[in-house]
C-alpha positions in Angstrom: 4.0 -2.0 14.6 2.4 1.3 13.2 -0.2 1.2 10.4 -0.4 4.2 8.3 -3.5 5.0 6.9 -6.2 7.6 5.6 -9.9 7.9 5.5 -9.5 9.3 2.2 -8.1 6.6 0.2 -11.5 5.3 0.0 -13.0 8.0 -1.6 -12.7 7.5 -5.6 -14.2 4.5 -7.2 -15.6 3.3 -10.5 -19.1 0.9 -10.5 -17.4 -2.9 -11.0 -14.1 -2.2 -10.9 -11.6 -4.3 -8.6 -9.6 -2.1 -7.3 -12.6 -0.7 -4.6 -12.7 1.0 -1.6 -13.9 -1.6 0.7 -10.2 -3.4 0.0 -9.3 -0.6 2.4 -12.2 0.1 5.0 -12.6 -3.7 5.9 -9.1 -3.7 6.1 -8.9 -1.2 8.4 -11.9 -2.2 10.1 -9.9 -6.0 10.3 -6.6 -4.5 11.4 -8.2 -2.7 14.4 -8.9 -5.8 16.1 -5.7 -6.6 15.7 -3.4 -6.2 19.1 -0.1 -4.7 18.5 -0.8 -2.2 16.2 -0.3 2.0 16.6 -2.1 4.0 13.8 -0.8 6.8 12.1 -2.6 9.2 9.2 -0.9 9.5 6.3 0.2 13.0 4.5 0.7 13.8 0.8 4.1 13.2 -0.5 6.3 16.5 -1.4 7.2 17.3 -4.8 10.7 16.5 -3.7 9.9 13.0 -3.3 7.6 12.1 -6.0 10.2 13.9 -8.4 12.8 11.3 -7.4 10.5 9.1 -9.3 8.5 10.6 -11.6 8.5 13.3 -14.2 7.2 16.7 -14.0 4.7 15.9 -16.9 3.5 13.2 -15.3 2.9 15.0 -12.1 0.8 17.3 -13.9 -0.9 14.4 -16.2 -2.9 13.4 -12.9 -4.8 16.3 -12.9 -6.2 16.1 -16.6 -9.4 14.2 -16.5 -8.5 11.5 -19.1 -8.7 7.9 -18.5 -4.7 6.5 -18.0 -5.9 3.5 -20.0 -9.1 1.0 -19.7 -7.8 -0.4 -16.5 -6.8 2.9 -14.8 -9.6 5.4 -14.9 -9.1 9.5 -14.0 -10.8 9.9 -10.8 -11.5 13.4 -9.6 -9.3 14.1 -6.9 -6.7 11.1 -7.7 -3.7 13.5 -7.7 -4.3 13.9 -4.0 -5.2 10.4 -3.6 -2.4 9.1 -5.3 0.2 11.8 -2.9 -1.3 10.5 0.1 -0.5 7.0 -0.7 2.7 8.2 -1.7 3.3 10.3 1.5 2.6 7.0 3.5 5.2 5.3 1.5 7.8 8.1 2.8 6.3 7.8 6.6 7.2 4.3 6.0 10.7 5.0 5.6 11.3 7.1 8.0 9.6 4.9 10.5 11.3 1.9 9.4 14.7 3.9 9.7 14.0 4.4 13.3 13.1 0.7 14.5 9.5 0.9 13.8 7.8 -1.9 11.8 5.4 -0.6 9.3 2.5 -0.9 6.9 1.0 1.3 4.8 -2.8 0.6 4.1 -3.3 2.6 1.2 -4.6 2.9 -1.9 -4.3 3.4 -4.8 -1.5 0.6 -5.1 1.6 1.4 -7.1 4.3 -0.8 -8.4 2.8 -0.6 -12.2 3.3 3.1 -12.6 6.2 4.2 -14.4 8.0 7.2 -14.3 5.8 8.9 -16.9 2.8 6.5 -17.1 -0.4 5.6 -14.9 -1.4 2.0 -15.4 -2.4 -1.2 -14.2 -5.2 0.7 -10.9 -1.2 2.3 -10.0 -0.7 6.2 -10.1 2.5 6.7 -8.3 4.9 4.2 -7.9 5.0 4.3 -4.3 7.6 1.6 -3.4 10.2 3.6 -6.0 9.3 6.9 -4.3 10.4 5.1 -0.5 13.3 3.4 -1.8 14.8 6.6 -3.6 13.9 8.8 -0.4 15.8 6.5 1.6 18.6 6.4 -0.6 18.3 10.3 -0.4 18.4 10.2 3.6 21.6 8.4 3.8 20.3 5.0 3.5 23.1 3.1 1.4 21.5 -0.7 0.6 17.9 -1.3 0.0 16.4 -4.0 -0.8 12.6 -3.9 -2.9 10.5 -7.2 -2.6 7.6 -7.7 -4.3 5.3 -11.1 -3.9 2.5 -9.4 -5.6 1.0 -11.8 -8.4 1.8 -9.3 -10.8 5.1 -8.1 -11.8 6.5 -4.6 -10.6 7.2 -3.5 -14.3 7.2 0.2 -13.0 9.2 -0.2 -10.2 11.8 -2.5 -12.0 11.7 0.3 -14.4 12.4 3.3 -12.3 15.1 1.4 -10.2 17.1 0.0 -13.2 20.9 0.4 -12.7 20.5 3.0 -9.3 23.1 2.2 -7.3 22.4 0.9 -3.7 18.9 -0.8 -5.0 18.0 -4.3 -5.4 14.7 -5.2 -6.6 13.1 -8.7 -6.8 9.8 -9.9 -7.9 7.9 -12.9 -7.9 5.1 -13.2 -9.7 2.7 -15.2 -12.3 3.7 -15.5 -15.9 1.8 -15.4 -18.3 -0.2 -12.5 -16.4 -0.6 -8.8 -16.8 1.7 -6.7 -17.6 3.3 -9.5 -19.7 6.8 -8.6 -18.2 9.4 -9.9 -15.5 10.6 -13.1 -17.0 14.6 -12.3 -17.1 16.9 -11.4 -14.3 19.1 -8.5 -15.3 21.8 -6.5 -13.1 19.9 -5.2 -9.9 16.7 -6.5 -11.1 15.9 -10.2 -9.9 12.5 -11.8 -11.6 11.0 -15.1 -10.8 8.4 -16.1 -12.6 5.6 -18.7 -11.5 2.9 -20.6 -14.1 -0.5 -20.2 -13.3 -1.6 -22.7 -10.8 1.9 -23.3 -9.6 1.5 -25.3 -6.1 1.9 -23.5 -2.9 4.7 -25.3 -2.2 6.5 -24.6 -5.0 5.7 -20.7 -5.0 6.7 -20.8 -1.7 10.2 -21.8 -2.9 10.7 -19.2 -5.0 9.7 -16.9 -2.8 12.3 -17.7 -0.6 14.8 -17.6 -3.2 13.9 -14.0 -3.7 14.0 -13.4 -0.1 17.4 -15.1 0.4 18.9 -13.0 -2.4 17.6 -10.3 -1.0 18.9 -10.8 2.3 22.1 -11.7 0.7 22.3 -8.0 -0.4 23.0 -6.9 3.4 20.1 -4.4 2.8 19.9 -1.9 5.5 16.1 -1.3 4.4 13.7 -3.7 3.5 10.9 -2.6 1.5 7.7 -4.8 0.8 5.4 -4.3 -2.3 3.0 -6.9 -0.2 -0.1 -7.9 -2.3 -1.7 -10.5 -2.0 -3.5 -11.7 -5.7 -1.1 -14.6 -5.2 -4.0 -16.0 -3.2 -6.0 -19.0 -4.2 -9.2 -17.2 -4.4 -8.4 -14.1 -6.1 -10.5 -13.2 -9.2 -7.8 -11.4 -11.2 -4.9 -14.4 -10.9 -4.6 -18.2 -10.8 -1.9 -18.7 -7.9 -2.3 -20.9 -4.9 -1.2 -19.6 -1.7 -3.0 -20.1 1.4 -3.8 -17.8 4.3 -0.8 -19.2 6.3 1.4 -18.7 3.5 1.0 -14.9 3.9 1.5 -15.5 7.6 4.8 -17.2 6.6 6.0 -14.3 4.7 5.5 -12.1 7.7 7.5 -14.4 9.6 10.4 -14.3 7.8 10.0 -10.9 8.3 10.2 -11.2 11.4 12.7 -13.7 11.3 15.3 -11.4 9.5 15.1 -8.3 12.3 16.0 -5.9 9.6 14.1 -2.3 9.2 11.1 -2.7 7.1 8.2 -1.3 5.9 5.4 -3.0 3.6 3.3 -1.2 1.4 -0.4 -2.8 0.0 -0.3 -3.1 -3.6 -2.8 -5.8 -5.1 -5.4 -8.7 -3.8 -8.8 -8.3 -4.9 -10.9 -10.8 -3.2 -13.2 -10.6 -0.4 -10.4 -12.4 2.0 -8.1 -10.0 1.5 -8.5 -8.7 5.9 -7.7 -12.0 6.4 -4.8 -12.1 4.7 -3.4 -8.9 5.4 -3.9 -9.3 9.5 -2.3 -13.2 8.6 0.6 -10.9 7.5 1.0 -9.0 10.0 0.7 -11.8 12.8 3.5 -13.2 11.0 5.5 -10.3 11.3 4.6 -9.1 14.6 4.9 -12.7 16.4 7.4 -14.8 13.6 
């Protein structure tokens, strides 16, 4: 398994704000005791890529220093921050594509952004910029899943109706961004209550996974974060540690090309959870 990563995603931050730099240095520093792995350093994302995704305007909007909104601060250098992460996503792909397992241990996260909007800590919607490369690299089905707590609103948004995508997300409800409660073409939603019981989230994350699987994807791409947890600050799930390594698992199970990219999971377990993940993957 290859881990992509960059020394520099940890170098913006605001005082109190989740979405911090030690998600990824612990991480990393977590992951490097872990046997198995090959580390790669991430590049920025082209133009070409990003503008699969994402307007022009947008593109350019990174560079103002605005706030994006009261959750998603301008940072100075967070255009090349945000392209690195993307970059990785891209590496992913192509690594996937030829047998490699992968994950991306980046930040920032992305599966709120938009096409034309930065919100929710998410500046480029890296899992849409991967699956639409692949698509542009001859890669016909691909499959987007998404356990984060949240819902993908970006990414549902960008992939709506593209041919060759399927996208499915399971996530709380009622929880920020408020969306993801219907399922609708090539966009599957399923929606947990706050304090849902493992076993039941469990569930329906397997019925996202079987649909998914059901897709005969070619590709399977992993917006893996991991709020869902029981001690997250930001969410009221239940999933354990072994539930993560669970997910990994079926991973595993399911011997397709894959890549996962970080997106959320905010607590101080969050190495733990990550290298449960991966043991999953790596071992089933």
């Amino acid at each position: 398994m290859i881990v992509i990563h960059h020394p520099e995603s940890a170098n913006y931050a605001q005082p109190g704000h989740p979405e911090r730099p030690s998600r990824v240095v612990r991480s990393a520093a977590r992951l490097r005791r872990l046997a198995g792995l090959e580390w790669r350093r991430a590049e920025p994302a082209t133009d070409e890529a990003l503008l699969r995704a994402h307007a022009q305007g947008h593109l350019a909007r990174l560079d103002q220093p605005e706030p994006f909104d009261a959750d998603t601060p301008w940072h100075e250098g967070i255009g090349r921050f945000a392209r690195l992460s993307a970059g990785a996503a891209v590496e992913a792909v192509d690594l996937a594509c030829r047998g490699q397992a992968v994950f991306s241990l980046m930040r920032p996260p992305g599966h709120h952004c938009t096409a034309d909007r930065a919100m929710g800590f998410c500046y480029l919607n890296n899992v849409a910029i991967a699956a639409l490369h692949a698509r542009a690299n001859g890669v016909a089905r691909v499959a987007i899943w998404d356990f984060d707590a949240h819902h993908g609103n970006g990414t549902e948004a960008i992939v709506q109706g593209r041919e060759g995508i399927l996208f499915a997300s399971v996530h709380q409800h009622p929880c920020y961004p408020g969306t993801g409660m219907a399922s609708v073409a090539n966009r599957l939603n399923f929606p947990v209550l706050p304090m849902t019981p493992a076993r039941e989230h469990r569930a329906e994350l397997r019925r996202a996974w079987e649909a998914l699987l059901a897709f005969a994807p070619e590709l399977v791409l992993v917006s893996a974060g991991f709020d869902a947890y029981r001690g997250d600050p930001l969410t009221s799930l239940c999933l354990e540690r072994e539930d993560f390594l669970e997910l990994g698992a079926w991973l595993h199970e399911a011997d397709l090309p894959a890549a996962a990219l970080l997106e959320g999971g905010y607590s101080e377990d969050l190495p733990e959870l990550i290298a449960a993940f991966l043991e999953g993957w790596l071992h089933g």
